[in-house]
mmCIF file as gemmi writes it, N, C-alpha and C atoms, coordinates in Angstrom:
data_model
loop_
_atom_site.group_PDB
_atom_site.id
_atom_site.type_symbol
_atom_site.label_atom_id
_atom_site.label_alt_id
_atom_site.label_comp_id
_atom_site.label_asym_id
_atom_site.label_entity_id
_atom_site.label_seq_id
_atom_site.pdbx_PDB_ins_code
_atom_site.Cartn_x
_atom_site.Cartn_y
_atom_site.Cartn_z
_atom_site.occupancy
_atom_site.B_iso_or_equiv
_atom_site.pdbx_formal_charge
_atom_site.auth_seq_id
_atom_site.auth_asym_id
_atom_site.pdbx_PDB_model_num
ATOM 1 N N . UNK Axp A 1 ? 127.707 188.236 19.322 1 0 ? 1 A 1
ATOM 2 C CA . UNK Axp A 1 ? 128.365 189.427 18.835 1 0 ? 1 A 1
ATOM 3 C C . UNK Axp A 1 ? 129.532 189.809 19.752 1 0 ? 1 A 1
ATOM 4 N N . UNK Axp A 2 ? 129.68 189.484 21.09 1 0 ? 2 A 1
ATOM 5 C CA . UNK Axp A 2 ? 130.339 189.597 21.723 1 0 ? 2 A 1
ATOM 6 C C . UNK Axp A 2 ? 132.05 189.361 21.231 1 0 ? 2 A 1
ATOM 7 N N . UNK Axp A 3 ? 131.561 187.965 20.539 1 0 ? 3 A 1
ATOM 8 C CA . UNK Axp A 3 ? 133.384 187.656 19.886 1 0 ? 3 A 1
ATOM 9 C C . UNK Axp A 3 ? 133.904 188.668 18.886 1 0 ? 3 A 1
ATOM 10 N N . UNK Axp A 4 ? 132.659 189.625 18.087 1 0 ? 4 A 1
ATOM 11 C CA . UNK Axp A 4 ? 133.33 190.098 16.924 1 0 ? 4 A 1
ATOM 12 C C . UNK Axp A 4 ? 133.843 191.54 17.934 1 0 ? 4 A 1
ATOM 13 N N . UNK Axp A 5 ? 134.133 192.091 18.933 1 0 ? 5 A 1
ATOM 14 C CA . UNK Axp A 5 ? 134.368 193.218 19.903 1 0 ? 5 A 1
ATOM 15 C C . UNK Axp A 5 ? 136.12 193.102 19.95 1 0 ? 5 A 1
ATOM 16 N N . UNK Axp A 6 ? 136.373 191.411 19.607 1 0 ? 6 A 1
ATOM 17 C CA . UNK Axp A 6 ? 137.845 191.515 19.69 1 0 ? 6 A 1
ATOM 18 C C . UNK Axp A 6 ? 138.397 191.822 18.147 1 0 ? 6 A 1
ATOM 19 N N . UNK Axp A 7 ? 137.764 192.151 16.983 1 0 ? 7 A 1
ATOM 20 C CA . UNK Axp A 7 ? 137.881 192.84 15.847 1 0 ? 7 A 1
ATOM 21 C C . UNK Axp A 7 ? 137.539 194.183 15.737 1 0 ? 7 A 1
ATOM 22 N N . UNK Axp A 8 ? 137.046 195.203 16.299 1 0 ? 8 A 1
ATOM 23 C CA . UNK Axp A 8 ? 136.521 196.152 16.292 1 0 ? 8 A 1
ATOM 24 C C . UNK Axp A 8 ? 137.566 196.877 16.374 1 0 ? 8 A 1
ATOM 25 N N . UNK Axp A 9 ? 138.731 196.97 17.308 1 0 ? 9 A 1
ATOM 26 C CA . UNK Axp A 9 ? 139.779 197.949 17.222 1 0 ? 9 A 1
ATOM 27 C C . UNK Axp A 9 ? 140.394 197.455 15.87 1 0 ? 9 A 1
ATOM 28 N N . UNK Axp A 10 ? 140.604 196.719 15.054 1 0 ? 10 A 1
ATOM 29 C CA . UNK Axp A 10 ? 140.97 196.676 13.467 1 0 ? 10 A 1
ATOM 30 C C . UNK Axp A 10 ? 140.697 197.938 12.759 1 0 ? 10 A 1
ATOM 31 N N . UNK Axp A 11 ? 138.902 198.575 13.013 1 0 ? 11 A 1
ATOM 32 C CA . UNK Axp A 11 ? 138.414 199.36 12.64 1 0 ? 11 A 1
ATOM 33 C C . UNK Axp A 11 ? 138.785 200.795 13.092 1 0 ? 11 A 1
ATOM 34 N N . UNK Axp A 12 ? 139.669 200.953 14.327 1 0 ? 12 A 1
ATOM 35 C CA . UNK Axp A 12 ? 139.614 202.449 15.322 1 0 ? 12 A 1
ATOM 36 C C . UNK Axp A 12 ? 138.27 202.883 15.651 1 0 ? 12 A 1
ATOM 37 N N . UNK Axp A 13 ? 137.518 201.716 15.677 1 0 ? 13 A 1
ATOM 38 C CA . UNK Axp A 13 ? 136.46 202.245 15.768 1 0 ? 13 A 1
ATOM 39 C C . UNK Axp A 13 ? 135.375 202.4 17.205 1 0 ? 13 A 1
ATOM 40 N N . UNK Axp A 14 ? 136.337 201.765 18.323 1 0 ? 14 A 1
ATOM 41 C CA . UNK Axp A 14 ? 136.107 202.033 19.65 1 0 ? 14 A 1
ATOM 42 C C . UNK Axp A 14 ? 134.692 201.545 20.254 1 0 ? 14 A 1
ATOM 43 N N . UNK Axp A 15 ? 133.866 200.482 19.545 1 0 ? 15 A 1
ATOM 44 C CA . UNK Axp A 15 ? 132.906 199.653 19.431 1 0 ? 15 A 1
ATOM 45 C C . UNK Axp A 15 ? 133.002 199.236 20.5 1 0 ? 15 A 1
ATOM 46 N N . UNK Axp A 16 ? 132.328 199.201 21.618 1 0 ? 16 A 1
ATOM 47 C CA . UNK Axp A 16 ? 131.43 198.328 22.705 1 0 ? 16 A 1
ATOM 48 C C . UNK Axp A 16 ? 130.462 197.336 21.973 1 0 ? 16 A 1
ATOM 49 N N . UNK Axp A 17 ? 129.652 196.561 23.206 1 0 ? 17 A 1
ATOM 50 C CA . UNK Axp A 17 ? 129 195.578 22.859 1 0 ? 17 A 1
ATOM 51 C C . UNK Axp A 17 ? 127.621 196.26 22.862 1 0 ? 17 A 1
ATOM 52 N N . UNK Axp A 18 ? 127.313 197.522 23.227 1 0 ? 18 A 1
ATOM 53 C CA . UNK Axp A 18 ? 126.35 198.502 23.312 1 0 ? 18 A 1
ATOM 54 C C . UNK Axp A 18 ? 126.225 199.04 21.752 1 0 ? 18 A 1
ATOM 55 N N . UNK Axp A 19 ? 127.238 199.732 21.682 1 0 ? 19 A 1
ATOM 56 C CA . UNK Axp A 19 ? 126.974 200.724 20.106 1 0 ? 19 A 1
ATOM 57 C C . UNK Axp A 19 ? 127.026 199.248 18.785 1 0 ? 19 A 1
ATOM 58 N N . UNK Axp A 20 ? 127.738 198.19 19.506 1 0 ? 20 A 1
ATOM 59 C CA . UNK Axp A 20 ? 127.239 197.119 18.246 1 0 ? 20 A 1
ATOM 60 C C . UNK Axp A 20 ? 126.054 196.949 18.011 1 0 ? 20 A 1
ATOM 61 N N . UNK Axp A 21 ? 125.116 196.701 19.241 1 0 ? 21 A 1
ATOM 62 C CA . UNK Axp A 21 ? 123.72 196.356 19.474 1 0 ? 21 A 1
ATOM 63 C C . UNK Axp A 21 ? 123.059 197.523 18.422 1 0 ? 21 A 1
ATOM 64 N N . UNK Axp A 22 ? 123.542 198.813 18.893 1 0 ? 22 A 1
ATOM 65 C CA . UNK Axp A 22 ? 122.633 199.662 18.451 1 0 ? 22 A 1
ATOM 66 C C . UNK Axp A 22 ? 122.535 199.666 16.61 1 0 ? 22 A 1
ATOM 67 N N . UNK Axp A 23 ? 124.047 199.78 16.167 1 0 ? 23 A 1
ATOM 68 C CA . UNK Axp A 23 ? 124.034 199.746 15.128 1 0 ? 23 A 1
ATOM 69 C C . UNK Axp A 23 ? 123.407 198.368 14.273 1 0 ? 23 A 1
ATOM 70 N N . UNK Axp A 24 ? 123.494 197.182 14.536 1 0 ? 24 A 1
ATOM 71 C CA . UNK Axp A 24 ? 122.562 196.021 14.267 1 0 ? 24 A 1
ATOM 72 C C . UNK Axp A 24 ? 120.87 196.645 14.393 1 0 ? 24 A 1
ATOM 73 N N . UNK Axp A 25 ? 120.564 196.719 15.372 1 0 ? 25 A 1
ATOM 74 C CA . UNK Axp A 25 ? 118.663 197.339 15.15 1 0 ? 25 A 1
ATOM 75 C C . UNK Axp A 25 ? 118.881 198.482 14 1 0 ? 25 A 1
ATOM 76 N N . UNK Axp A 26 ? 119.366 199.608 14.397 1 0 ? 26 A 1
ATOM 77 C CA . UNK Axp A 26 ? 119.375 200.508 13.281 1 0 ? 26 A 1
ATOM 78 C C . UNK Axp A 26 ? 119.721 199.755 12.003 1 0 ? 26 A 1
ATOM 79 N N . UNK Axp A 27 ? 120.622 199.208 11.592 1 0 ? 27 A 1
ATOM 80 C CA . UNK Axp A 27 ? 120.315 198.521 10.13 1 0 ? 27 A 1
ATOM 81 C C . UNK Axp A 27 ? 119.499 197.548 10.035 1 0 ? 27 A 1
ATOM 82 N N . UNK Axp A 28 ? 118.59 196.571 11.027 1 0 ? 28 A 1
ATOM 83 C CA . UNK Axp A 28 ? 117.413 195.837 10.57 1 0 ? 28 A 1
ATOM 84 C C . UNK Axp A 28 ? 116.264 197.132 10.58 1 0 ? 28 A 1
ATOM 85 N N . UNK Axp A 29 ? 116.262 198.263 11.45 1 0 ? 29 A 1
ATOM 86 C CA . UNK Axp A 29 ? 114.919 198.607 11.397 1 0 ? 29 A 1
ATOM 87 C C . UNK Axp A 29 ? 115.258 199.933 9.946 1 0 ? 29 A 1
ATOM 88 N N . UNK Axp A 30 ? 116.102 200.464 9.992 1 0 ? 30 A 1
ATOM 89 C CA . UNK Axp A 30 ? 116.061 201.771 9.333 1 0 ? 30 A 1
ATOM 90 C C . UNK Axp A 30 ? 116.518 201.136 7.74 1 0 ? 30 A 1
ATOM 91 N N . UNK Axp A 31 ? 117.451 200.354 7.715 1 0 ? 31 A 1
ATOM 92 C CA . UNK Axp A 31 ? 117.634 199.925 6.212 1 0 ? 31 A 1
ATOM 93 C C . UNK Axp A 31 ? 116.845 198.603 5.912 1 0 ? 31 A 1
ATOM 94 N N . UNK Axp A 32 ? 116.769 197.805 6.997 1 0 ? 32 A 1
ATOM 95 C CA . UNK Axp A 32 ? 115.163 196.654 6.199 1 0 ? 32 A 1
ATOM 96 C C . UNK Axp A 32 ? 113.873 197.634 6.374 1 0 ? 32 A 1
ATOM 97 N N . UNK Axp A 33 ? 113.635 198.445 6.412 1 0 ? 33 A 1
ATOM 98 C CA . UNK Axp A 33 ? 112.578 198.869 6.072 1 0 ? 33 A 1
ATOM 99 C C . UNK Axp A 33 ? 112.164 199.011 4.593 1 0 ? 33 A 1
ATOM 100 N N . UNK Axp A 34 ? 113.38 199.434 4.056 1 0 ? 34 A 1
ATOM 101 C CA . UNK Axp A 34 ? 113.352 199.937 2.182 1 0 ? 34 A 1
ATOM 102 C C . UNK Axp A 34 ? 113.429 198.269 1.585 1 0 ? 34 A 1
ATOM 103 N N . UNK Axp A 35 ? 114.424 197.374 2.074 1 0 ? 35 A 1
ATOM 104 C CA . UNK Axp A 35 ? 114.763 196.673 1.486 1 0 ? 35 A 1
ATOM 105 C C . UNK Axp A 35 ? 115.332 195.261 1.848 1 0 ? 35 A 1
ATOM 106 N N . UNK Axp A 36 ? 115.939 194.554 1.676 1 0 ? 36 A 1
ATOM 107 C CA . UNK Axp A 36 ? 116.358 192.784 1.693 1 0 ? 36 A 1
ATOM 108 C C . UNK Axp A 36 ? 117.89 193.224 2.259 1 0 ? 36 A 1
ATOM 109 N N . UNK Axp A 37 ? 117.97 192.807 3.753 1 0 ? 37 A 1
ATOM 110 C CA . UNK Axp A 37 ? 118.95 192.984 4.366 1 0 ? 37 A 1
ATOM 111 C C . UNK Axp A 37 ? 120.494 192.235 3.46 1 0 ? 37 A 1
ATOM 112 N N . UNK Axp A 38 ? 121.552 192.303 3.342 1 0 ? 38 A 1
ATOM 113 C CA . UNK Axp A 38 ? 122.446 192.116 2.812 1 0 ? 38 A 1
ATOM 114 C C . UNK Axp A 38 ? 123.559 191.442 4.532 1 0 ? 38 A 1
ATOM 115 N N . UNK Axp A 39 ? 123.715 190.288 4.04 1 0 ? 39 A 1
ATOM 116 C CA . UNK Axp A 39 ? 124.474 189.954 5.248 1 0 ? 39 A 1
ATOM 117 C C . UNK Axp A 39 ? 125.778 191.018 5.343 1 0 ? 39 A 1
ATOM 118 N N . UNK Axp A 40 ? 126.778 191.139 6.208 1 0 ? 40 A 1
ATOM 119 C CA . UNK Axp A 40 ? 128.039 192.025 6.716 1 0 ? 40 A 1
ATOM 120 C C . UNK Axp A 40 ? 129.121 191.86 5.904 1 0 ? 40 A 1
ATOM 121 N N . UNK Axp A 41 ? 128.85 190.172 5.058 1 0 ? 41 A 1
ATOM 122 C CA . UNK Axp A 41 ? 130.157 189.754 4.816 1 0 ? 41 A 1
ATOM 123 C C . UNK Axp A 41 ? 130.014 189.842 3.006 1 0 ? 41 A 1
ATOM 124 N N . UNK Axp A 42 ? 128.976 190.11 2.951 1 0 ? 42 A 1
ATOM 125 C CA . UNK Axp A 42 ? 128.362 190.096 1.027 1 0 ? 42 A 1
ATOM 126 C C . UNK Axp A 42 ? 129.168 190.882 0.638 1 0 ? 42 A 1
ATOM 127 N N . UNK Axp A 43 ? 129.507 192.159 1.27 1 0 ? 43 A 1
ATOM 128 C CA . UNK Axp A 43 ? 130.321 193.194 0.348 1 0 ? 43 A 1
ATOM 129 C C . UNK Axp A 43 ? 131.409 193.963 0.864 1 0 ? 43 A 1
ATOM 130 N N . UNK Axp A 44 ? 132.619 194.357 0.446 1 0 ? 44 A 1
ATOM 131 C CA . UNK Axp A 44 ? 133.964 194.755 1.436 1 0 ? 44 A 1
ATOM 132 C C . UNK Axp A 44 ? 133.737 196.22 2.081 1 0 ? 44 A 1
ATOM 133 N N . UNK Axp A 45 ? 134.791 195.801 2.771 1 0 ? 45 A 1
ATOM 134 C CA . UNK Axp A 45 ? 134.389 197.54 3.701 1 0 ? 45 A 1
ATOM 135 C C . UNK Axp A 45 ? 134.748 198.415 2.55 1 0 ? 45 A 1
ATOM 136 N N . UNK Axp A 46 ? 134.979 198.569 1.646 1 0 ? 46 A 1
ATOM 137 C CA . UNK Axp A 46 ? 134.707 200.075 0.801 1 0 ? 46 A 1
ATOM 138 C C . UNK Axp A 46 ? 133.633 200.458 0.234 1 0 ? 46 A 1
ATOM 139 N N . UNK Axp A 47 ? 132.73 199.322 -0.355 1 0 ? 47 A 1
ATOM 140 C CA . UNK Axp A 47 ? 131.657 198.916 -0.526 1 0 ? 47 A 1
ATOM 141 C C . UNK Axp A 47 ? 130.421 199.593 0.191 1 0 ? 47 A 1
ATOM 142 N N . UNK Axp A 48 ? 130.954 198.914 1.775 1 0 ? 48 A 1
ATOM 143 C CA . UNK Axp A 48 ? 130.04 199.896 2.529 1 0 ? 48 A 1
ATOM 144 C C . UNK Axp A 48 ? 130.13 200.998 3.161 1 0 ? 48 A 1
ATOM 145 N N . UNK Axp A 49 ? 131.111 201.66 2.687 1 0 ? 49 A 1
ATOM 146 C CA . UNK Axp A 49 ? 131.375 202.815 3.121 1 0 ? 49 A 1
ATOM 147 C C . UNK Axp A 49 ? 131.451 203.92 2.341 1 0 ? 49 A 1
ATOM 148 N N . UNK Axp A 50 ? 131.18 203.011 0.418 1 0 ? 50 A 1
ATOM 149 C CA . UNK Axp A 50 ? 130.315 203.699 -0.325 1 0 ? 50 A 1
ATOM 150 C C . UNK Axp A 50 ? 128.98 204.13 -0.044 1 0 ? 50 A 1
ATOM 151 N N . UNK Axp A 51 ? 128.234 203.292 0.249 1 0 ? 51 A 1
ATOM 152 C CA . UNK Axp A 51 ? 126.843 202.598 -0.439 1 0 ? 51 A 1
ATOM 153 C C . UNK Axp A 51 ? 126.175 203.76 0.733 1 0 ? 51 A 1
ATOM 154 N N . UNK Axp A 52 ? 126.172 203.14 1.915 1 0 ? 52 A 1
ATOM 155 C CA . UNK Axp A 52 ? 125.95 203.764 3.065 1 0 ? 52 A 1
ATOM 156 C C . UNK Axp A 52 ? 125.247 204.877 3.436 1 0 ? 52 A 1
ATOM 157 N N . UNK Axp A 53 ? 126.595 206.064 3.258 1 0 ? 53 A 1
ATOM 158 C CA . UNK Axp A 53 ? 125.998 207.429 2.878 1 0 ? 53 A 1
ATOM 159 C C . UNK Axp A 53 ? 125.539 207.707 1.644 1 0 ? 53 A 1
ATOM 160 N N . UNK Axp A 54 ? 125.636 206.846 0.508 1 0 ? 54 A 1
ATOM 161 C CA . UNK Axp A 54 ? 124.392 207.193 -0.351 1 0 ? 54 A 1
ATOM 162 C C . UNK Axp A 54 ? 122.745 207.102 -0.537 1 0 ? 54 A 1
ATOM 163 N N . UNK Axp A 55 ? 122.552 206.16 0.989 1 0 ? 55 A 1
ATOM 164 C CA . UNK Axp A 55 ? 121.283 205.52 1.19 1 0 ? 55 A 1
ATOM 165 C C . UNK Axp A 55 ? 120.627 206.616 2.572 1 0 ? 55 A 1
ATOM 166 N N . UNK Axp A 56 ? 121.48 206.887 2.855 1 0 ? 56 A 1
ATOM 167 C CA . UNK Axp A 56 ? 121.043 207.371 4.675 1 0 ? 56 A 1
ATOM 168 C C . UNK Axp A 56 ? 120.201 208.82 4.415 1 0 ? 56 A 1
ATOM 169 N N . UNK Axp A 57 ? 119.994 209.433 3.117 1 0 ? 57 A 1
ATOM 170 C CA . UNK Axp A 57 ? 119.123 210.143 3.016 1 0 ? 57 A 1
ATOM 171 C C . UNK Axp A 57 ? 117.927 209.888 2.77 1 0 ? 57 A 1
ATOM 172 N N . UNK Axp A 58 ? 117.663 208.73 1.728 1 0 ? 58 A 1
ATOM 173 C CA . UNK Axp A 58 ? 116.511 208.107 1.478 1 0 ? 58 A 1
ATOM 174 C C . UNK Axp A 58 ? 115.732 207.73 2.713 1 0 ? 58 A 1
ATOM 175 N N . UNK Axp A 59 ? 117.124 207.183 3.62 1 0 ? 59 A 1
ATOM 176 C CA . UNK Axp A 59 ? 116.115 206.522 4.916 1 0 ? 59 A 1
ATOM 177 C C . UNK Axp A 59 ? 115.99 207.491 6.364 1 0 ? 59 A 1
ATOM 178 N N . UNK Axp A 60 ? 116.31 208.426 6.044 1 0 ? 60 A 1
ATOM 179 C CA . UNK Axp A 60 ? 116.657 209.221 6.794 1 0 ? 60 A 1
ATOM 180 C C . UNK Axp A 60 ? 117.102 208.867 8.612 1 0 ? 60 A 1
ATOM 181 N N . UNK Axp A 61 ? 118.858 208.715 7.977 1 0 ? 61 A 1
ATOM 182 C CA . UNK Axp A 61 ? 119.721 208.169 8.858 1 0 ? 61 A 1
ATOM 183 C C . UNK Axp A 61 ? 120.63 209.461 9.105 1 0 ? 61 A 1
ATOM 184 N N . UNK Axp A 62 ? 120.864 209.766 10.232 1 0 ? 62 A 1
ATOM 185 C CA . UNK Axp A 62 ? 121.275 210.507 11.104 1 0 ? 62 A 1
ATOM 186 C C . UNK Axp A 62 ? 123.169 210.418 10.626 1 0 ? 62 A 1
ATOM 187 N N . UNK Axp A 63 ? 124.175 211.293 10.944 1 0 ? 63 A 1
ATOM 188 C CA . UNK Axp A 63 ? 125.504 211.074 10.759 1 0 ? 63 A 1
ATOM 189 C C . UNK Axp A 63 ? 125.427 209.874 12.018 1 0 ? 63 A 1
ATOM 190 N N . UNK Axp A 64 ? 125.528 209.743 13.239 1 0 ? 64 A 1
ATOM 191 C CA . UNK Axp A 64 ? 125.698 209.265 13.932 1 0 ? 64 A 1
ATOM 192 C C . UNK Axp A 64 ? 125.029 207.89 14.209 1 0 ? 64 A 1
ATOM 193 N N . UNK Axp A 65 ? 123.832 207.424 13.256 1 0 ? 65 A 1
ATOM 194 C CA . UNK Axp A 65 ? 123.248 206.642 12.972 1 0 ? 65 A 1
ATOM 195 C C . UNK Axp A 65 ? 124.162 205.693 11.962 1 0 ? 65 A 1
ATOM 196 N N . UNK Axp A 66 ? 124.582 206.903 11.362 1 0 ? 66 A 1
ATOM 197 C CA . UNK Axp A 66 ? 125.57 206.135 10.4 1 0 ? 66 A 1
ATOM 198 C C . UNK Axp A 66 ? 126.54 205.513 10.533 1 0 ? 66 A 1
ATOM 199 N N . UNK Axp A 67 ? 126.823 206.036 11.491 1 0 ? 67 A 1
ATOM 200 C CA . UNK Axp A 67 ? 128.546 205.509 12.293 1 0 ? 67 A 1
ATOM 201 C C . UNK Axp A 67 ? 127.912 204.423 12.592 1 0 ? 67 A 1
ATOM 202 N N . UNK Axp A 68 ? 127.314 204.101 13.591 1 0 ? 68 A 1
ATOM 203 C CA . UNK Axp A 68 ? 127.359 203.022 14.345 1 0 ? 68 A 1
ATOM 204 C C . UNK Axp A 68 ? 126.895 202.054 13.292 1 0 ? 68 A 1
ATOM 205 N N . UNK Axp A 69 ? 125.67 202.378 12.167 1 0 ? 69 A 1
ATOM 206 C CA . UNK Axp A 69 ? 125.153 200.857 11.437 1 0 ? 69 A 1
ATOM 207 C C . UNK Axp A 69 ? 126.863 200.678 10.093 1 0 ? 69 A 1
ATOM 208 N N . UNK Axp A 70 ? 127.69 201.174 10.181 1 0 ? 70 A 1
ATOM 209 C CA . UNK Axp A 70 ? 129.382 201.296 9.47 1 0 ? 70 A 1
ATOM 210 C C . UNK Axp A 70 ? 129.577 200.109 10.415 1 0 ? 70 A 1
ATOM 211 N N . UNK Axp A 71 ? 129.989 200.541 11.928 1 0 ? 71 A 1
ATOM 212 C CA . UNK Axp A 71 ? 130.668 200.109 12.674 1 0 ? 71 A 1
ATOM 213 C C . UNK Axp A 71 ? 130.388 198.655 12.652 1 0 ? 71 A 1
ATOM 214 N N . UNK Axp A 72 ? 129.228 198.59 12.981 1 0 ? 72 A 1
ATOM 215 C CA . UNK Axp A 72 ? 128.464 197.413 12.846 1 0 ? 72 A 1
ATOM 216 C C . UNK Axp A 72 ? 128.836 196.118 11.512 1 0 ? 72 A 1
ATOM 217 N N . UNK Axp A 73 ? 128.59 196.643 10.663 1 0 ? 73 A 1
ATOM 218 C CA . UNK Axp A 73 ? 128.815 196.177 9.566 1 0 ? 73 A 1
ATOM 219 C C . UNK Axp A 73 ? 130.243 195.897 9.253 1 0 ? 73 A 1
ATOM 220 N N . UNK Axp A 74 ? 131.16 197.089 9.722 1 0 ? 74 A 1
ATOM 221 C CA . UNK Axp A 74 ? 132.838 196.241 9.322 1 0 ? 74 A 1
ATOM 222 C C . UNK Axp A 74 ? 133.03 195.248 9.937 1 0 ? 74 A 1
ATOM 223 N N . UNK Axp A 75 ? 132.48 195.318 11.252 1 0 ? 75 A 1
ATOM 224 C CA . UNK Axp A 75 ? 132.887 194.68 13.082 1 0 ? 75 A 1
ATOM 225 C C . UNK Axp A 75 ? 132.676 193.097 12.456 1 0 ? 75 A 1
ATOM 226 N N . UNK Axp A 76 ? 131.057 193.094 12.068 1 0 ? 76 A 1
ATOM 227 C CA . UNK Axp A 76 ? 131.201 191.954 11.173 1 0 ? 76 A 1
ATOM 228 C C . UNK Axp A 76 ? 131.621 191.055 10.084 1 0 ? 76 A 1
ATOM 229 N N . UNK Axp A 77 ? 131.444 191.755 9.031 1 0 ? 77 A 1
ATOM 230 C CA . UNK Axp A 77 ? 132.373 191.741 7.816 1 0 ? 77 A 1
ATOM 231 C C . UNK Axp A 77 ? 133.476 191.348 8.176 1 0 ? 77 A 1
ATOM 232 N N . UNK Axp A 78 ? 134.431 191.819 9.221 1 0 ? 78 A 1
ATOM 233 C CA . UNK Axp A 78 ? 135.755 191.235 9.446 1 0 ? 78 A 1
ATOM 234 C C . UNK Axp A 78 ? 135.95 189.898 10.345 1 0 ? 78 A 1
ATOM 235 N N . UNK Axp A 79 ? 134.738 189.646 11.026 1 0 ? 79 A 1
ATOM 236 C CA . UNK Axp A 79 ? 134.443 188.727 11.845 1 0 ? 79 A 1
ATOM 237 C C . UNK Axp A 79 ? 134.586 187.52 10.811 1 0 ? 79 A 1
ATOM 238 N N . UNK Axp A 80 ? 133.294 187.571 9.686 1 0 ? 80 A 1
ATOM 239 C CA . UNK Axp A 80 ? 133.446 186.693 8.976 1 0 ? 80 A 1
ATOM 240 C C . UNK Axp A 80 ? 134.779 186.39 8.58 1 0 ? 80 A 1
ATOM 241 N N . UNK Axp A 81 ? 135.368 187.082 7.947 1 0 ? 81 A 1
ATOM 242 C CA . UNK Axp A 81 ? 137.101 186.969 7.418 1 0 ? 81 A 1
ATOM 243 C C . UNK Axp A 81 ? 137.727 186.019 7.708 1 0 ? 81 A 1
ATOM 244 N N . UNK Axp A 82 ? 137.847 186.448 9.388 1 0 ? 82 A 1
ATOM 245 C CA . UNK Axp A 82 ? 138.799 185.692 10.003 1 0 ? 82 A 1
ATOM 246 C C . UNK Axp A 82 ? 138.073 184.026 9.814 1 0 ? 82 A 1
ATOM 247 N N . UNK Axp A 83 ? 136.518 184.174 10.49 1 0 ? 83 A 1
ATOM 248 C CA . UNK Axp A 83 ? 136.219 182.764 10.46 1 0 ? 83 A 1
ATOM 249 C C . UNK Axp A 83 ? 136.407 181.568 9.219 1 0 ? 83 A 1
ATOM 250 N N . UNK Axp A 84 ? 136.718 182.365 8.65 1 0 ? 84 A 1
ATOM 251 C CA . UNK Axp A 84 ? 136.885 181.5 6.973 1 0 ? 84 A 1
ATOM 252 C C . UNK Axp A 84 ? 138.456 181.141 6.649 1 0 ? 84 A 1
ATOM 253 N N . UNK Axp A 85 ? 138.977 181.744 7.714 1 0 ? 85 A 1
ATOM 254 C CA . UNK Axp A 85 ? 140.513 181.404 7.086 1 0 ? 85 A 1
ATOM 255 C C . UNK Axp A 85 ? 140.969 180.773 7.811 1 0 ? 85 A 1
């Protein structure tokens, strides 16, 4: 995860290799709990920045919980991108 940290400012999203970590557990433990994890790169960042806060009540995810499993998820999502092109 370390390589996707040089994509993270793409996002403004000021991502360490810490709040990546965190946001990765928080989406295996708080969103695989309900359901079948969805890899980073399955769906575009609007996608998840729909979906997201429509779920974080069901699972009861914190605003700040939210940020980071976002962060997480673009950090990757864009990771993939690049690797494909």
């Amino acid at each position: 995860m370390e390589q996707d940290l040089i994509l993270a400012p793409v996002h403004g999203n000021g991502s360490d290799l810490a709040s990546l970590n965190k946001g990765y557990n928080l989406y295996v433990n708080k969103c695989g709990s309900c359901h079948y994890l969805y890899r980073p790169a399955k769906f575009e960042a609007a996608k998840w920045k729909k979906d997201l806060p429509e779920m974080s009540d069901r699972a009861k995810i914190t605003k700040e919980e939210q940020d980071l499993i976002l962060k997480y998820l673009l950090t990757k999502h864009e990771a993939s991108q690049v690797k494909h092109q």
